[in-house]
C-alpha angles and dihedrals in degrees: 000000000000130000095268100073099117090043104132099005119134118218142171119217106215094179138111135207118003103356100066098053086041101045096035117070095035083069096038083055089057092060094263119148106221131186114193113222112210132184100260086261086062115230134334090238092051098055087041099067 
C-alpha cells in the first residue's frame, strides 16, 4: 500500500475542537479532498477566541 491512497478521494469533516484541525490535513497530505461541515454559527472554537 503506498502514500497515495486518499489521492483523489472526496470527504466531509463533521468534528469540532481539536479533532478537525488534528484529523484534516493528514488526509489532505495524502491528496484527499476534504469539506468541513459546521453548525450555521461555525465552530465553538471559532466563536471562543
Amino acid at each position: 500500500m503506498g502514500d497515495d491512497i486518499p489521492a483523489g478521494v472526496r470527504g466531509l469533516k463533521f468534528a469540532t475542537l481539536v479533532a478537525k484541525p488534528s484529523c484534516g490535513p493528514p488526509l489532505a497530505e495524502l491528496g484527499a479532498e476534504l469539506n468541513t461541515v459546521e453548525p450555521p454559527k461555525g465552530d465553538y472554537i471559532r466563536r471562543a477566541a
